[in-house]
DOGUTI-738755 format. One record per residue: residue in one letter; z, x, y of N, C-alpha, C, O in turn. Coordinates in steps of 0.1 Angstrom, whole numbers, plus 2048, in hexadecimal, padded with zeros to 3 digits. Layout:
AZXYZXYZXYZXY
...
% end
This chain:
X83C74B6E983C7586F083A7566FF82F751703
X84675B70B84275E71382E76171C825766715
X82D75D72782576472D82477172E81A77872B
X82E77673383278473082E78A726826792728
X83278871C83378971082578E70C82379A70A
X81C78170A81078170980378D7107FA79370B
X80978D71C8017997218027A871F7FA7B1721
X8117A971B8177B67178107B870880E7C3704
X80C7AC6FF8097AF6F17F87B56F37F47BF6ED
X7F07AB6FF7E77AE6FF7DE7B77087D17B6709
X7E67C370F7E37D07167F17D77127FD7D5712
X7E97E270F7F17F170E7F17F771A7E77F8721
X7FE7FD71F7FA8037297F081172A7E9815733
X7F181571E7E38227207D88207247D082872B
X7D681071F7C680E71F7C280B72F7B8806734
X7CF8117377C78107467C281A7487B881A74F
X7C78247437C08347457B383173C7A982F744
X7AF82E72E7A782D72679782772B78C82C729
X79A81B73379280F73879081974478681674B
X79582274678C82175678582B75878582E764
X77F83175277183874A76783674575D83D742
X76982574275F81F73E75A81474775E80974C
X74C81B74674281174E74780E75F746804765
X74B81C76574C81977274381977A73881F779
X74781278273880E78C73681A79773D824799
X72A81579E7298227AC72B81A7B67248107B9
X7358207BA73881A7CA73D8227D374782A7D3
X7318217DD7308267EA73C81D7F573E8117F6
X7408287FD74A82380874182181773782781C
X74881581C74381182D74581C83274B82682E
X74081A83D73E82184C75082284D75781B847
X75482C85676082F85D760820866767817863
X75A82086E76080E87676280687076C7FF873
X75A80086375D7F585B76C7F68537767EF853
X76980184F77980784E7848008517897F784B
X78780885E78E80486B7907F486C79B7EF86E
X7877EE86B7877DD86B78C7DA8627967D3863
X7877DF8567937D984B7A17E284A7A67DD840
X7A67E884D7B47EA8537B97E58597C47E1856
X7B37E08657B97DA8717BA7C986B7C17BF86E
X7B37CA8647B47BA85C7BE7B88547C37AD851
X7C27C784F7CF7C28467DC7C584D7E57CA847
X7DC7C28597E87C58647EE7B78617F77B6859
X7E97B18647F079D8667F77A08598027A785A
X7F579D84C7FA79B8438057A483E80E79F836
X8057AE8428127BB84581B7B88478247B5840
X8187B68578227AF8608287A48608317A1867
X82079C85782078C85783078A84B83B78584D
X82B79283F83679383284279D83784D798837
X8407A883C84D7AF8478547A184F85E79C84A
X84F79D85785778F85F85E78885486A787855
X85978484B85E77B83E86A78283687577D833
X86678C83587079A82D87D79A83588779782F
X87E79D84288579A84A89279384989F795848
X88778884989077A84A893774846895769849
X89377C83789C7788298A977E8288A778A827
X8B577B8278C27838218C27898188BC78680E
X8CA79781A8C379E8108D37A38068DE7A0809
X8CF7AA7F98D87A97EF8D47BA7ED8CA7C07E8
X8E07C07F28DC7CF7EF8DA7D17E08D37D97DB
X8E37C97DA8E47D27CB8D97D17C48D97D77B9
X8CA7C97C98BE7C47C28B87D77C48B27DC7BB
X8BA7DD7CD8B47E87D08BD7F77CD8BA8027D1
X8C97F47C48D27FE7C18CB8047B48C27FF7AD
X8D280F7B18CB8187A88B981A7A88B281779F
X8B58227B88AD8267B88A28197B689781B7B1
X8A680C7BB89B8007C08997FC7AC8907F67A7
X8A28017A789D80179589B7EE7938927EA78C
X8A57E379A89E7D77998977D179E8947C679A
X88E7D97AF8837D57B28787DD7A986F7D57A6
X8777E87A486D7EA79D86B7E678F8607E878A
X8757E17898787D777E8717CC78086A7CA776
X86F7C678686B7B778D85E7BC78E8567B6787
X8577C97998497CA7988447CC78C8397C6789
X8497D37858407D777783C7CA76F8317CA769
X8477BC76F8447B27688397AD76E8317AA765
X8337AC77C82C7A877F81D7B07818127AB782
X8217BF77F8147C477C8107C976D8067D176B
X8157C57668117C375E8037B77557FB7B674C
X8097AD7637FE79E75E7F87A076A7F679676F
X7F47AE7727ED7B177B7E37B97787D97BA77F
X7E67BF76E7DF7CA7667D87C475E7CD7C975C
X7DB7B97577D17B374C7C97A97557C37A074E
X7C87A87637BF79E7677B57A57707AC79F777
X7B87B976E7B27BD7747B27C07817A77C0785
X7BC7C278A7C17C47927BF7CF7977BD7D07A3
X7C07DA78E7C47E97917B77EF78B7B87FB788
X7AA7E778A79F7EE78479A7F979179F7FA79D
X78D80178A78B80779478380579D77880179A
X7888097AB77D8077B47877FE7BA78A8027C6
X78F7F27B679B7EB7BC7A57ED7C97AC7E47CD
X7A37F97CE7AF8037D27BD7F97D47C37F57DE
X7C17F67C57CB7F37C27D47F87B97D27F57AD
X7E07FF7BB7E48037B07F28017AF7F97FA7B7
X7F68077A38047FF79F80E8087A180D8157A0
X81C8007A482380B7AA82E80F79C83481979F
X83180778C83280878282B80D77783081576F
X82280B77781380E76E80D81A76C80E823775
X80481C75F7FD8297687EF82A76F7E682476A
X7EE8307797E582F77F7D783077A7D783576E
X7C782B77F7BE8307787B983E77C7B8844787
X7B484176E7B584D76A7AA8527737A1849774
X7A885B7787A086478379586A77E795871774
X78C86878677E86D78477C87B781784883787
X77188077676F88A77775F88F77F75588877C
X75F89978775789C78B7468A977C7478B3775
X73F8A27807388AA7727278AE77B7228AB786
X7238B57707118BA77570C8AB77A7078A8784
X70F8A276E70989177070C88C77770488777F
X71988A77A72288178072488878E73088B78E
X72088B7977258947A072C8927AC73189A7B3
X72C8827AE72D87D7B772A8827C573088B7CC
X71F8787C871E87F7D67258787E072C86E7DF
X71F8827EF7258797FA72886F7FC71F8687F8
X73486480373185480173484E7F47378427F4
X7348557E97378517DD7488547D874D85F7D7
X7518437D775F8467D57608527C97588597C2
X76A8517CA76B85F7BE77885D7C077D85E7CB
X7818567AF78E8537AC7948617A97908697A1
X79F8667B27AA86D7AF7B386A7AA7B485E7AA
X7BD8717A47CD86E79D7D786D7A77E386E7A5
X7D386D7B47E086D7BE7E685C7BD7DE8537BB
X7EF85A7BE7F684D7C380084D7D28048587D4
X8038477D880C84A7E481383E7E38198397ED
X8118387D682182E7D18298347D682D8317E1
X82F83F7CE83D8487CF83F8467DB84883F7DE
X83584C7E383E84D7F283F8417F8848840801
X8398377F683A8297FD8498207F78508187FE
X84A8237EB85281F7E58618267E686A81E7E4
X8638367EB87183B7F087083680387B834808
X86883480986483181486D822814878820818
X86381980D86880C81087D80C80888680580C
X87E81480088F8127FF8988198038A3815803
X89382480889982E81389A8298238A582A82A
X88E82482888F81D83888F80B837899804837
X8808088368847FD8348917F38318977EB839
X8947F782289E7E881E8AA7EB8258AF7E1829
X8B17F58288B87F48348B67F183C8C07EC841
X8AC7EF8448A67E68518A77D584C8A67CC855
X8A97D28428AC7C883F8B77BD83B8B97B8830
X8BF7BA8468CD7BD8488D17AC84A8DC7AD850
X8CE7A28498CC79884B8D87928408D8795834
X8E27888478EB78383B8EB7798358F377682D
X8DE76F83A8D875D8388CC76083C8CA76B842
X8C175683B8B97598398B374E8468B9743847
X8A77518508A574C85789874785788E74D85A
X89973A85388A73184F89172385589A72185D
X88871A84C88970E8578927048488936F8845
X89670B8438997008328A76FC83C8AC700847
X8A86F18318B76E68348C46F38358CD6F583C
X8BD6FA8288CC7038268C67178218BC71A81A
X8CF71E8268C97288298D87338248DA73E827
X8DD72A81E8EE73281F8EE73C8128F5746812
X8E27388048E47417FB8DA74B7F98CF7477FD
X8D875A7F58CC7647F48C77607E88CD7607DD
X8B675D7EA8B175B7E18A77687DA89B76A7DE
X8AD7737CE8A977A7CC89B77A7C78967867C5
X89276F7C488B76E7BF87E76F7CA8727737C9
X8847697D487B7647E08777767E786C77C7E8
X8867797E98877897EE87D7947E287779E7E7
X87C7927D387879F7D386A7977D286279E7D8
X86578F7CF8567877D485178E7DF8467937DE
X85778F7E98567927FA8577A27F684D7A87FB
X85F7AA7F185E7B77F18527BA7E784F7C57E6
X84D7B27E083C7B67D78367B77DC82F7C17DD
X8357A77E58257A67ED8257B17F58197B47F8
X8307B87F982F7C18088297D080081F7D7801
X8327D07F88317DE7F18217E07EC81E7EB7EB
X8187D67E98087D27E38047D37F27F97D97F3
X8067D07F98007CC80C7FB7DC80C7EF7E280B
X8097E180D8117F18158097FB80D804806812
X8087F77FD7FD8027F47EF7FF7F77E88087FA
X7EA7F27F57DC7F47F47D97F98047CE7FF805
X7E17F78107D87FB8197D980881D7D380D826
X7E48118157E581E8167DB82680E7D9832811
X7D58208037C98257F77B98228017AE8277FE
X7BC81A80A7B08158107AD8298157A282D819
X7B582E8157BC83A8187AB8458127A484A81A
X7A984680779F8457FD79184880278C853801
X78B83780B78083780B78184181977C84B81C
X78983A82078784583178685082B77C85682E
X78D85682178886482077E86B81D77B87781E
X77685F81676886181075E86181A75486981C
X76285882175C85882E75A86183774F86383C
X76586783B76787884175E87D83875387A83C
X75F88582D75B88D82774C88982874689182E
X74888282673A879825732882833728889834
X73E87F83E73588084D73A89385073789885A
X73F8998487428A584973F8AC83F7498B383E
X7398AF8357398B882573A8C682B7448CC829
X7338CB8317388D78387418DB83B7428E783B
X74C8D283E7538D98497608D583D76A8DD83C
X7618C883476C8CA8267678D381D76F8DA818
X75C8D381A7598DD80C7628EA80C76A8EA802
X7638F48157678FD8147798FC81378090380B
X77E8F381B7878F081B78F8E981379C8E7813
X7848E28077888DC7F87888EA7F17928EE7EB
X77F8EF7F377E8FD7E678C9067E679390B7DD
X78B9057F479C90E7F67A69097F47AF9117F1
X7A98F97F57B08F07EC7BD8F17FB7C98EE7FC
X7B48F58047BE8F58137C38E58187BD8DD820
X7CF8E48127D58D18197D78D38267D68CA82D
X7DB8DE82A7DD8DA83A7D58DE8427D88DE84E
X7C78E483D7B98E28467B68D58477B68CE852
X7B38D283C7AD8C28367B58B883D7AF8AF842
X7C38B883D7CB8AE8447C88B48577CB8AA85D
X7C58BD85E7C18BE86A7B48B786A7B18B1875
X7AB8B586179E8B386179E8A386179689E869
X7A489D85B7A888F85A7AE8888667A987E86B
X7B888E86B7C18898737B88858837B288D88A
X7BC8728857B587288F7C586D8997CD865893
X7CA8718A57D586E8AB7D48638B17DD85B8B3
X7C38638B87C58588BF7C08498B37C283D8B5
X7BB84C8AA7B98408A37C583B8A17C782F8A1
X7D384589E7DF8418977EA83D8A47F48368A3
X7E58418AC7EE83A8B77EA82D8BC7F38258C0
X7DA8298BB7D881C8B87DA8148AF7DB8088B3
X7DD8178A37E380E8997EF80C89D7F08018A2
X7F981289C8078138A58088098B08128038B1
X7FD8088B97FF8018C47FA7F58C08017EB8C4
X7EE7F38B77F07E58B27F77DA8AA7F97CE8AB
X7FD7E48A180A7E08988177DD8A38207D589F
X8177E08AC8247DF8B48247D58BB82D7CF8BF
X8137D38C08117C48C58107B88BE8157AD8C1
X80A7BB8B580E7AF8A78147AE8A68167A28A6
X8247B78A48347B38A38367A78A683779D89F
X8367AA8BA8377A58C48307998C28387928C8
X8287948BE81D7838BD82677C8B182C7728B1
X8257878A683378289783F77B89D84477089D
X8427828A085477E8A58587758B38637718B6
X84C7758BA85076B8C784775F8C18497548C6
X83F75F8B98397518B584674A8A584873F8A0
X84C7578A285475389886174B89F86574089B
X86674F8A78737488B186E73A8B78737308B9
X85F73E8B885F7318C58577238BE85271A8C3
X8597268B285571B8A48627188A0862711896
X87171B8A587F71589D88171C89988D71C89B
X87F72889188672E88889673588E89773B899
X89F7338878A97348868AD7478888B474D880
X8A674B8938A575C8938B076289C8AE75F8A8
X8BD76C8988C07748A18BB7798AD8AF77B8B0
X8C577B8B58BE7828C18B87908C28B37958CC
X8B87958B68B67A38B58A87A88A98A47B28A5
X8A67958A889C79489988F79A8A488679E89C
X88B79B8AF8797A38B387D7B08B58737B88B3
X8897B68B88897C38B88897CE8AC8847D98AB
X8917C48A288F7C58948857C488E8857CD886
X87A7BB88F86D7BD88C8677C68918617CE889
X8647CB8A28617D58A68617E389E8597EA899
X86E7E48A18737EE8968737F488C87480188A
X8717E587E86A7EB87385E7EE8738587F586B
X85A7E987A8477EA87A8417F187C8367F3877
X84B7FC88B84480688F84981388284681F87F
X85080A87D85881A87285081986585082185C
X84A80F86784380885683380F85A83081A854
X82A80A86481F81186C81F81E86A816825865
X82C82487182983287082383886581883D863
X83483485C82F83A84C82783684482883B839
X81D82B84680D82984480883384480683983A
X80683784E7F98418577FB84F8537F2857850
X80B85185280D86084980B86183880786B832
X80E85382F80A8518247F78548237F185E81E
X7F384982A7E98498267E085882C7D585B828
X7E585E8357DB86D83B7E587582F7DF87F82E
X7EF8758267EF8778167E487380D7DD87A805
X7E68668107D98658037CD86D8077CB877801
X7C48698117BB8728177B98848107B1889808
X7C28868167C389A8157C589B8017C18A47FA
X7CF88D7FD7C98937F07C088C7E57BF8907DA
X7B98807EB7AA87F7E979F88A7EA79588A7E2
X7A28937F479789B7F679B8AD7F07958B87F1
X7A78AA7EA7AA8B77E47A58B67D67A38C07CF
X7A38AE7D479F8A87C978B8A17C578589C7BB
X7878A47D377889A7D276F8A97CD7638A77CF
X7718B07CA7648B97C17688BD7B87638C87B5
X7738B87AE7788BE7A376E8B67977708B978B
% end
């Protein structure tokens, strides 16, 4: 029997919802700056797998019928992601196949206070996932693949949807990081969300959240990272078009954006959701 095989006999998919009721732990979220640091930490590695994604050739038909054999491909692999625990809670990892874990209930006991995560049923897979096959893989237009190998003449589909996982796992967990910032707000404001949870108002709560200048600084650091990616990637050999830093530029600032609107999603519906 397969590996595959084996892990499929030995997890149900229910038992992700089932398991995650039991014996969850209490975990309190960092400060808003610590935050921030770990965001800005998972910039490199974004940008780093985008550059790579790039500058692979790409095979439209892998992403025809609605991306059905890239998400074919993820589910095999989250599935032996799920049995090693991956997607437990508290992780802010979740699957873009799978089902998600099952969401906290708020009770007399259990009340969660301030600072205290508190699991909702939102996911912002979906949108990351029409996002990356809607803008992205058309941005990805490359007819050979530009690395340093002897030979570069055939598309290696295996290499390409590898490169579309890690990104798609990058692009989700740091949009869920989405989560604790909100806890965080809420944490340093209960006043001023309470009323605005009760009334179940998203586009208070999303004015309440939204910082412009934090998000124009992400924007501007992602766009400088491009810029370090792509002139350090040419001036190492690689075999890059003349149009391969504008191209990076480009996806990055379009990939960034729709970060920052995903995740001030997850946010507003974390907190429509944090006193139920």
């Amino acid at each position: 029997m397969q590996l595959l095989e084996l892990v499929c006999a030995a997890i149900t998919l229910p038992s992700l919802a089932v398991l995650a009721h039991v014996d969850r732990p209490t975990l309190t979220v960092p400060g808003l700056v610590q935050i921030r640091d770990i965001l800005a930490q998972l910039e490199a590695p974004i940008i780093s797998t985008l550059t790579e994604r790039i500058n692979l050739a790409t095979d439209p038909t892998l992403y025809s019928n609605n991306g059905k054999g890239l998400l074919r491909f993820l589910e095999q692999h989250e599935v032996i992601s799920a049995a090693s625990g991956r997607y437990d809670y508290g992780k802010l990892e979740y699957p873009f196949t799978l089902p998600p874990v099952a969401p906290d209930v708020s009770t007399s006991r259990n009340a969660f206070p301030p600072s205290r995560f508190h699991q909702d049923s939102f996911s912002g897979n979906e949108n990351i996932t029409a996002f990356y096959l809607n803008t992205l893989v058309p941005l990805f237009t490359s007819k050979s693949s530009f690395y340093y190998h002897l030979d570069n003449s055939t598309i290696n589909h295996d290499a390409v949807l590898n490169l579309d996982a890690t990104l798609l796992a990058l692009l989700s967990h740091r949009a869920h990081i989405g989560k604790i910032v909100a806890e965080t707000k809420y944490a340093s404001n209960v006043t001023g969300f309470t009323d605005l949870i009760k009334a179940q108002d998203a586009a208070g709560i999303r004015v309440l959240v939204t910082n412009t200048t934090q998000e124009s600084g992400v924007l501007s650091q992602a766009s400088t990272a491009a810029a370090a990616f792509s002139d350090a990637w040419s001036k190492s050999g690689a075999l890059v078009p003349g149009s391969f830093a504008s191209n990076l530029q480009n996806a990055t600032a379009k990939l960034f954006r729709e970060l920052i609107d995903i995740t001030t999603e997850i946010e507003v519906q974390y907190l429509l959701q944090r006193l139920r």
